[in-house]
N, C-alpha and C positions, 0 to 999 in steps of 0.2 A: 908673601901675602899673609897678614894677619888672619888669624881665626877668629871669627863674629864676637864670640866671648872679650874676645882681646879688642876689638875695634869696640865695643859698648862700651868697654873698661877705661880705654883711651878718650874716648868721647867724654864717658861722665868726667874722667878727674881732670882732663883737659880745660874744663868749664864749668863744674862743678863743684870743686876742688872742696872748697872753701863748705859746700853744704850737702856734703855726702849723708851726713849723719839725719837728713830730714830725708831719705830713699828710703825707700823698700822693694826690693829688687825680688819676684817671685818668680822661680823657674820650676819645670816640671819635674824633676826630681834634685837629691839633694845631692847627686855628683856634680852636675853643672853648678850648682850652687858656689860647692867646692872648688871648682878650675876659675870660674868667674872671682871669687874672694882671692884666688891666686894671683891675674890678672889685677886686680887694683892695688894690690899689695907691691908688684910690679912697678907700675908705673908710679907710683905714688913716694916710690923709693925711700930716701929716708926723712921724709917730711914726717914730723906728726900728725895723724889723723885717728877719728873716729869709724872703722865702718860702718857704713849703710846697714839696715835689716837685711839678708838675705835669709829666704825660707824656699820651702818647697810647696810644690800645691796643694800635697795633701797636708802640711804642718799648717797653712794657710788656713785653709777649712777647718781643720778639727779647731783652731784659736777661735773661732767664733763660735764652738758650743762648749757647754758646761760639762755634755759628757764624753767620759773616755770612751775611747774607741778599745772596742774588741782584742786581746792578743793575737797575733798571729797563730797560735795553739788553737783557742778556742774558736776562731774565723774557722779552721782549717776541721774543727773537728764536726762544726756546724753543718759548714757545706760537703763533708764527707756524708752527715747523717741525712742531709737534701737527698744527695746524689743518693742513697739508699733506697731510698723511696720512688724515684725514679726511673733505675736500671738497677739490673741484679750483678752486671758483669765484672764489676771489681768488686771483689767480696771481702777484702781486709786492707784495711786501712794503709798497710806501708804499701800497698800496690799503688792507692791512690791520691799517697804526696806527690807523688811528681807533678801530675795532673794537677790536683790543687792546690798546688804554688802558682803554676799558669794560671790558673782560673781565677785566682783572687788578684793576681794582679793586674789582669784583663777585666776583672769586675769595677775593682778597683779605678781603673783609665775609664772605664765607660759611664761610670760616676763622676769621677772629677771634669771629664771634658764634655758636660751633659750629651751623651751617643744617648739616642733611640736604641735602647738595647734589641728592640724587635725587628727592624732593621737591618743590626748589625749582625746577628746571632743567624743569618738564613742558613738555609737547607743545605746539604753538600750534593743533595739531590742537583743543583743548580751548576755544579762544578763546571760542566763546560761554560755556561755562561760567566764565571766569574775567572777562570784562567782563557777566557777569548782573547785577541789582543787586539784591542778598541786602538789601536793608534795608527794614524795615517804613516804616509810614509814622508808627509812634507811634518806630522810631529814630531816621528823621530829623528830629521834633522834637525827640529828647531833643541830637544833632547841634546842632539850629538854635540851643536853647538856649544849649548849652555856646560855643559858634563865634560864636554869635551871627547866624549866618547859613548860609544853603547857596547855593552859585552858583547863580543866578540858572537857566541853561539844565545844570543837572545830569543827564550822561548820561555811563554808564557808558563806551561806545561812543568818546565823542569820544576817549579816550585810544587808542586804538587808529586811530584815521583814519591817523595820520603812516604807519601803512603802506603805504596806495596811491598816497603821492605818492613822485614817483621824486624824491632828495637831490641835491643840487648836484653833488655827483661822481660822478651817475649810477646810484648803488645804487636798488634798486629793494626791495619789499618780499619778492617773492620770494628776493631775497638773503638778506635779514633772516630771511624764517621759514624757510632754511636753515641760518643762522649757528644761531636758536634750536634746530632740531633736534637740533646737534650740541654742543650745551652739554654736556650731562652726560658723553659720550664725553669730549669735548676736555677735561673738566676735571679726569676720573680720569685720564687720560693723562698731562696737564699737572704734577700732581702728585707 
């Protein structure tokens, strides 16, 4: 079975051959972008042709404004001086790259795919409700079916374990369901 990348690639030059070059093919980041330009290159063999545009979401977006966008430096140093002013608990900066690579690129997603950041960002207070497991047991066949399987020991729960173990560099999960508390502040802030 073909990979969807590969069936859309098949598709367009299959019947499109000819006006590839009037496409602009927009995926959400620019690895797919990558495997996708593979795929037509592929099939396309050794005809001569023009590619399509292929971009990313966020290369998509910043083309229609005039200004530049942020470095990742100064993003990172911004939302460290946020998160400052919000919680005291990471108090120097290489503590918290880690965190703010996550956090820009989840800011990031929740920008480009218009998310209700308020919403999205709830409470970890909520935790049971949100590792419940809402699915019948006529969904998880219709699951079994389509997947062809469901993990063997499926529980909601396991996603949530990595919080009581304390991380290599000492972070601990109470860190964490601080960091989570202050998501939504730090993100309207951030902004």
């Amino acid at each position: 079975m073909k990979e969807f990348l590969q069936q859309v690639a098949h598709a367009y030059c299959a019947n499109e051959s000819k006006y590839l070059i009037d496409y602009c093919f927009i995926f959400p980041n620019k690895r797919s972008g990558t495997f996708f330009t593979h795929f037509i290159e592929e099939e396309m063999g050794m005809q001569t042709f023009i590619l399509p545009v292929i971009t990313s979401m966020s290369d998509f977006v910043d083309s229609f404004s005039s200004l530049l966008p942020a470095s990742r430096y100064e993003q990172l140093f911004t939302l460290y001086n946020c998160y400052s002013k919000l919680s005291q608990d990471i108090t120097d900066f290489d503590r918290f790259l880690f965190w703010g690579e996550m956090l820009l690129n989840d800011f990031n997603d929740v920008d480009s795919y218009l998310v209700d950041p308020e919403q999205l960002f709830v409470n970890v207070k909520r935790l049971k409700e949100i590792s419940a497991n809402y699915l019948t047991p006529e969904q998880i066949e219709i699951i079994k079916r389509y997947w062809g399987e469901i993990p063997p020991n499926y529980n909601p729960d396991v996603f949530w374990r990595h919080l009581d173990k304390e991380t290599s560099d000492g972070q601990t999960s109470e860190q964490f369901r601080k960091l989570w508390e202050v998501l939504y502040p730090l993100y309207t802030d951030f902004i």
